[in-house]
Residue frames as a rotation matrix with the C-alpha (Angstrom) as fourth column:
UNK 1
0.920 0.123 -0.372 39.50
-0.389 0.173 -0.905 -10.76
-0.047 0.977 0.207 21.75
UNK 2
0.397 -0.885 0.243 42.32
0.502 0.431 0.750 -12.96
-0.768 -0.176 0.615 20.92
UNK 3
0.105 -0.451 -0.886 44.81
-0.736 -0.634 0.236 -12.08
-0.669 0.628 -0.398 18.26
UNK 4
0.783 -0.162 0.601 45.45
0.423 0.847 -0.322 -14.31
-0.457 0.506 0.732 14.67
UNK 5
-0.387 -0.758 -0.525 48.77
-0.309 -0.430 0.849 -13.83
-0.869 0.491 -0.068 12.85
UNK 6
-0.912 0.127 -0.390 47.04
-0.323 0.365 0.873 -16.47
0.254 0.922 -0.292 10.23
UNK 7
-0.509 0.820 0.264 43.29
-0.859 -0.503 -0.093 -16.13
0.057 -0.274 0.960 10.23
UNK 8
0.349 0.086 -0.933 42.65
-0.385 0.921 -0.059 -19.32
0.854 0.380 0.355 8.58
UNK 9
-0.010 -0.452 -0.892 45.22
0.029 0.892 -0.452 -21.18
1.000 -0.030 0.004 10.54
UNK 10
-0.856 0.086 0.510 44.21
-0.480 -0.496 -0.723 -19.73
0.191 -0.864 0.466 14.06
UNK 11
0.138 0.982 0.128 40.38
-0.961 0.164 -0.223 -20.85
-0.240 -0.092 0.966 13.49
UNK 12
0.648 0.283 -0.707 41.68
-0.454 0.889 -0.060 -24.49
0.612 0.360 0.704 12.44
UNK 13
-0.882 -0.456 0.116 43.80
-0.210 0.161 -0.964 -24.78
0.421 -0.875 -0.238 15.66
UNK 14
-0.701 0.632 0.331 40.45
-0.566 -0.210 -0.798 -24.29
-0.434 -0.746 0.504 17.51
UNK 15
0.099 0.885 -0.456 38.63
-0.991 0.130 0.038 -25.87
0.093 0.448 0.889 15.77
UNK 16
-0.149 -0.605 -0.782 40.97
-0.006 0.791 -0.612 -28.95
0.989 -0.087 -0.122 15.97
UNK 17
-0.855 -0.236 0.463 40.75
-0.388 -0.302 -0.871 -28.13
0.345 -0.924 0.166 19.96
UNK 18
-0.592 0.805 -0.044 36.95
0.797 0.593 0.114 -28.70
0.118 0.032 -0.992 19.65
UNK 19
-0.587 0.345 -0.732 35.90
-0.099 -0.928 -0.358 -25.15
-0.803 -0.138 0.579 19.43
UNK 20
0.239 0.636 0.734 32.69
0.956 -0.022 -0.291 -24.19
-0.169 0.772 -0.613 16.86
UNK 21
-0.842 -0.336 -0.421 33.54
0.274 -0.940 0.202 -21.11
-0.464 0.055 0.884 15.46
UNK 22
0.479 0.867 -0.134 30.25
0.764 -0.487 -0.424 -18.66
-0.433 0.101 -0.896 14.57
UNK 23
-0.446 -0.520 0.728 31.32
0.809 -0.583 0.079 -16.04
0.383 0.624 0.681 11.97
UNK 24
0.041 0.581 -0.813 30.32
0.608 -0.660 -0.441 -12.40
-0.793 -0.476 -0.380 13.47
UNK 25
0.805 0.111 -0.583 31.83
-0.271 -0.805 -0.527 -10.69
-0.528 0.582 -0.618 10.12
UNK 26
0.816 -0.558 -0.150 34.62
0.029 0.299 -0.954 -11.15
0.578 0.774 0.260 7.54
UNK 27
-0.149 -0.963 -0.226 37.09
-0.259 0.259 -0.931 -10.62
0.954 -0.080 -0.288 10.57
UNK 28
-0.695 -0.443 0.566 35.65
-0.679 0.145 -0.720 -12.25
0.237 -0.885 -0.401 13.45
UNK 29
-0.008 0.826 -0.564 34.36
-0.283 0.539 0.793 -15.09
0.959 0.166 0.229 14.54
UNK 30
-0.018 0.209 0.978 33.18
-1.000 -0.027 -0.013 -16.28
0.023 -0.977 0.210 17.84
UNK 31
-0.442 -0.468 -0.765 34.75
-0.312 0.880 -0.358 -19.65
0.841 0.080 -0.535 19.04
UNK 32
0.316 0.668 0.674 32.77
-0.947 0.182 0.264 -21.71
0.053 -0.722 0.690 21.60
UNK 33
-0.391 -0.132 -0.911 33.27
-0.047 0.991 -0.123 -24.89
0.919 -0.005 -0.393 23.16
UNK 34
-0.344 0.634 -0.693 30.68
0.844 0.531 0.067 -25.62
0.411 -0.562 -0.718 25.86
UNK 35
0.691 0.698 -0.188 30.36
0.723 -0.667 0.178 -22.46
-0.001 -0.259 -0.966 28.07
UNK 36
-0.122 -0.808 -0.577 33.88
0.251 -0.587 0.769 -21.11
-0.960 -0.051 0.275 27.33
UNK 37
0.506 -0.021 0.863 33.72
0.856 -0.109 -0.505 -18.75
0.104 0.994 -0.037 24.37
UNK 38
-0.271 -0.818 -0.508 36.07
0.474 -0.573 0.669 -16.13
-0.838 -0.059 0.542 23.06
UNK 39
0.818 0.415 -0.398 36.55
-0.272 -0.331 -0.904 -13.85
-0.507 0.847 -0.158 19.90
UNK 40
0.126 -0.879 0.461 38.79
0.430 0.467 0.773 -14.29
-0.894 0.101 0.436 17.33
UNK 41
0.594 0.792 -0.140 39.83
0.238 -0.339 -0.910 -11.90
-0.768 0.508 -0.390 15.24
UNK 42
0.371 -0.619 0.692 41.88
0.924 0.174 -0.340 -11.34
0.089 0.766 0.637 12.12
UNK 43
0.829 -0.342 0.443 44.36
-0.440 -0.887 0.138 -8.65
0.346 -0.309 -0.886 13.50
UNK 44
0.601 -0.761 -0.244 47.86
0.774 0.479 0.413 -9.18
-0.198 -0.437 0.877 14.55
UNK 45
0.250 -0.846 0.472 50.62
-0.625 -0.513 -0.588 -7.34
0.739 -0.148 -0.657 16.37
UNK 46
0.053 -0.596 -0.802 53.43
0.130 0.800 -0.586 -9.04
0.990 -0.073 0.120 17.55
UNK 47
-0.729 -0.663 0.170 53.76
-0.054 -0.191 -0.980 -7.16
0.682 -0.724 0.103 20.22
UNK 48
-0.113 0.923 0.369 50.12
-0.918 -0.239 0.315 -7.57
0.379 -0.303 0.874 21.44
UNK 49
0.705 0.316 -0.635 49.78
-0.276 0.947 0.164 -11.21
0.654 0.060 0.755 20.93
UNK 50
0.160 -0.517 -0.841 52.68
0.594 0.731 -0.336 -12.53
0.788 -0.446 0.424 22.48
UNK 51
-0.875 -0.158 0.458 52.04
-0.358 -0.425 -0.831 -10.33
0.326 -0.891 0.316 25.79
UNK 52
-0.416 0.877 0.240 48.87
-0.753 -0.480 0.451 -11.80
0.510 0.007 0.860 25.88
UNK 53
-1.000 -0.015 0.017 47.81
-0.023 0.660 -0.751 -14.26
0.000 -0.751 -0.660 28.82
UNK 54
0.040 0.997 0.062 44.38
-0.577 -0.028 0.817 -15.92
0.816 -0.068 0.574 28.68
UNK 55
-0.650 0.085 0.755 43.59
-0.635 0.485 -0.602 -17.75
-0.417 -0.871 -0.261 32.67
UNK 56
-0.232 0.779 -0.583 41.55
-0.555 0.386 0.737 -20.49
0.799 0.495 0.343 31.57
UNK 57
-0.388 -0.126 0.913 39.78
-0.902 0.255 -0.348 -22.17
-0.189 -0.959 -0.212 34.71
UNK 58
-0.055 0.393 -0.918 38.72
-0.566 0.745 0.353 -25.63
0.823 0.539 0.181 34.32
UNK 59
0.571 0.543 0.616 37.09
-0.818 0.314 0.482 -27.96
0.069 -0.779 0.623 36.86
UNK 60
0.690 -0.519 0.505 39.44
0.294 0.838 0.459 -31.26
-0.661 -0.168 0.731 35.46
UNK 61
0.299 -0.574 -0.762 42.40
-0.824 -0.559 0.098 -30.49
-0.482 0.598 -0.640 33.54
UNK 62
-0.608 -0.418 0.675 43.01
0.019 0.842 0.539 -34.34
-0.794 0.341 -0.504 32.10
UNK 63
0.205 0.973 0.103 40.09
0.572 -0.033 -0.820 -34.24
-0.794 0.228 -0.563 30.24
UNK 64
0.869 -0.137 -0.475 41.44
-0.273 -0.934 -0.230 -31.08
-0.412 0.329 -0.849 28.39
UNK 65
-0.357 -0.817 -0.453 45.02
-0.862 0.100 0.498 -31.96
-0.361 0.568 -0.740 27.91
UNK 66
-0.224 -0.008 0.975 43.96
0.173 0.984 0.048 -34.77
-0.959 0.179 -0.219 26.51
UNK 67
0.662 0.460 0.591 42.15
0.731 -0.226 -0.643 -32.91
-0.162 0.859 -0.486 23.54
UNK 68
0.897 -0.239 -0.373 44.89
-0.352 -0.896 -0.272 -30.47
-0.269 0.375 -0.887 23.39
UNK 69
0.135 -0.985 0.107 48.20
-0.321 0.058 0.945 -32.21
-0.937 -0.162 -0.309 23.88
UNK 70
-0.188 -0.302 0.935 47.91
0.785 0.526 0.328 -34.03
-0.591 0.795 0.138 20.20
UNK 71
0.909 0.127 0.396 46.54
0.382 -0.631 -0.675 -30.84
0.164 0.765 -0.622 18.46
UNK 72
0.515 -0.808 -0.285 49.47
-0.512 -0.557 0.654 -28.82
-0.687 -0.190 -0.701 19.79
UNK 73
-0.099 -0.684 0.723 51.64
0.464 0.611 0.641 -31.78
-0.880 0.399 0.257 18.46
UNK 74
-0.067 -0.029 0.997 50.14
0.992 0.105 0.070 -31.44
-0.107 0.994 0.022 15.09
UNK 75
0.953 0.016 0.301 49.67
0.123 -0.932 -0.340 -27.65
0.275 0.361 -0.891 14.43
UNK 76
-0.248 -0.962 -0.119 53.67
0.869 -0.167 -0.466 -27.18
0.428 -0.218 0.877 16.27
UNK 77
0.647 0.235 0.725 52.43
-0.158 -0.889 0.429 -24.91
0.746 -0.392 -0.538 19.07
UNK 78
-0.605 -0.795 0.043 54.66
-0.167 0.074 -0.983 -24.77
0.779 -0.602 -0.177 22.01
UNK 79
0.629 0.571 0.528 53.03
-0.688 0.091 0.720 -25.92
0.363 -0.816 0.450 25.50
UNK 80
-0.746 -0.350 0.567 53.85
-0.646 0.170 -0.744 -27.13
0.164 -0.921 -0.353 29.03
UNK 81
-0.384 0.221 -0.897 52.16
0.458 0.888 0.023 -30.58
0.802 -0.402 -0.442 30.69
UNK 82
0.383 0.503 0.775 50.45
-0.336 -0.706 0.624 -30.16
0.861 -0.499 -0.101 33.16
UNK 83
-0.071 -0.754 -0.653 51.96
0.668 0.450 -0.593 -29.45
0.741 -0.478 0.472 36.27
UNK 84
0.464 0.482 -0.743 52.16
0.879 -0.146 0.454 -27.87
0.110 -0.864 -0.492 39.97
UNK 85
0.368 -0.393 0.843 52.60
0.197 -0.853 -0.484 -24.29
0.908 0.344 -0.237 39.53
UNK 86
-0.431 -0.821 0.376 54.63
0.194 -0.491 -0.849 -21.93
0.881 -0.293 0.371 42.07
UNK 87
-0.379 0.679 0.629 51.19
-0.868 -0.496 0.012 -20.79
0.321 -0.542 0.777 43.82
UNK 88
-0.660 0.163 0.733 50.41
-0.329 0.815 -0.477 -24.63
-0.675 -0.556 -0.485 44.08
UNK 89
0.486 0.783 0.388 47.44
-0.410 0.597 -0.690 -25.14
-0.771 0.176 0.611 41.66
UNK 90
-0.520 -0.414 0.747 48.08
0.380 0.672 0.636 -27.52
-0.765 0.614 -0.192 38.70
UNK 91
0.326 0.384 -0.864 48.22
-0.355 -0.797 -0.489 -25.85
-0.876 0.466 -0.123 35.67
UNK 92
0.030 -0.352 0.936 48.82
0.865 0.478 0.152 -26.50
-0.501 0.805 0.319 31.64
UNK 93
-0.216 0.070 -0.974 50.31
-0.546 -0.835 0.061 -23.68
-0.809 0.545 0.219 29.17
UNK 94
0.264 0.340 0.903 49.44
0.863 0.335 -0.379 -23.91
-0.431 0.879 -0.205 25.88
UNK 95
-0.356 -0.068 -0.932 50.83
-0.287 -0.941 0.178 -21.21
-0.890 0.331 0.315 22.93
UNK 96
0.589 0.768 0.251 48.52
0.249 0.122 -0.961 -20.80
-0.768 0.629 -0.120 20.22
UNK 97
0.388 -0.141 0.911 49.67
0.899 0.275 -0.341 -20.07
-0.203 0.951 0.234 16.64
UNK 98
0.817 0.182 0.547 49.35
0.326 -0.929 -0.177 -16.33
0.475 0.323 -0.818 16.96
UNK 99
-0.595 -0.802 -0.045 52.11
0.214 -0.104 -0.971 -16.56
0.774 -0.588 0.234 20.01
UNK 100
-0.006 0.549 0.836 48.77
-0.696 -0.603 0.390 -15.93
0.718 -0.579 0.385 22.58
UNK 101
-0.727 -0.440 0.528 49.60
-0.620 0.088 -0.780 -17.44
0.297 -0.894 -0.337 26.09
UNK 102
0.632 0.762 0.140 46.56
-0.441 0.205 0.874 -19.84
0.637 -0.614 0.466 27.67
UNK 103
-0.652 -0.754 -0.076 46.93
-0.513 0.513 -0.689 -21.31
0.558 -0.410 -0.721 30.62
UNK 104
0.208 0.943 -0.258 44.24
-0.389 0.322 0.863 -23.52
0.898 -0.079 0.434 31.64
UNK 105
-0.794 -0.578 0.187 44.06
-0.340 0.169 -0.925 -24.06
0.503 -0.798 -0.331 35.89
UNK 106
-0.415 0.620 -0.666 42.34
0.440 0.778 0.449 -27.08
0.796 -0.106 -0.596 37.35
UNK 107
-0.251 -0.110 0.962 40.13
-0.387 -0.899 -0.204 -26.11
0.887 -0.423 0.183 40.05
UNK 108
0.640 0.204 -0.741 39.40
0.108 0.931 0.350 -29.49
0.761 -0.304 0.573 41.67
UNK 109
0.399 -0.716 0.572 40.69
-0.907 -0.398 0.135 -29.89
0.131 -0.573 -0.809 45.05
């Protein structure tokens, strides 16, 4: 489950991303976008959220930053380009609204 600080504005980040959000109940809703889904739920602690690190693998990572790098812009999330991490693979960060970590790593060789 991820964390929202602003329920609303957490589910129109993602949604902006190209996620479909599915309501499960008045605080959660299940975000999808092809076969990558997630919860989201209206809850927040600071100290949860911003310790929190989703791995996102992805087969091409251009593709992706493309559909993320302009939402970030517009919503003012912090993120990192992609680039050649420490371990070597080529990775993009992305912080969400709530302060929750992704980091989406290409797996293409």
């Amino acid at each position: 489950m991820v964390a929202a600080k602003d329920f609303a504005v957490s589910q129109a980040f993602y949604r902006d991303v190209g996620f479909v959000g599915r309501p499960l109940n008045d605080t959660l809703v299940e975000m999808s976008l092809g076969s990558c889904s997630f919860i989201l739920q209206d809850y927040y602690q600071r100290e949860w959220a911003e310790n929190s690190v989703l791995h996102l693998y992805v087969s091409d990572l251009a593709p992706w930053w493309a559909r993320i790098e302009p939402v970030a812009t517009r919503h003012s999330v912090r993120f990192r380009a992609p680039h050649r991490s420490d371990w070597g693979a080529t990775i993009a960060d992305l912080i969400d609204p709530a302060g929750v970590l992704w980091t989406l790593h290409e797996t293409k060789s």
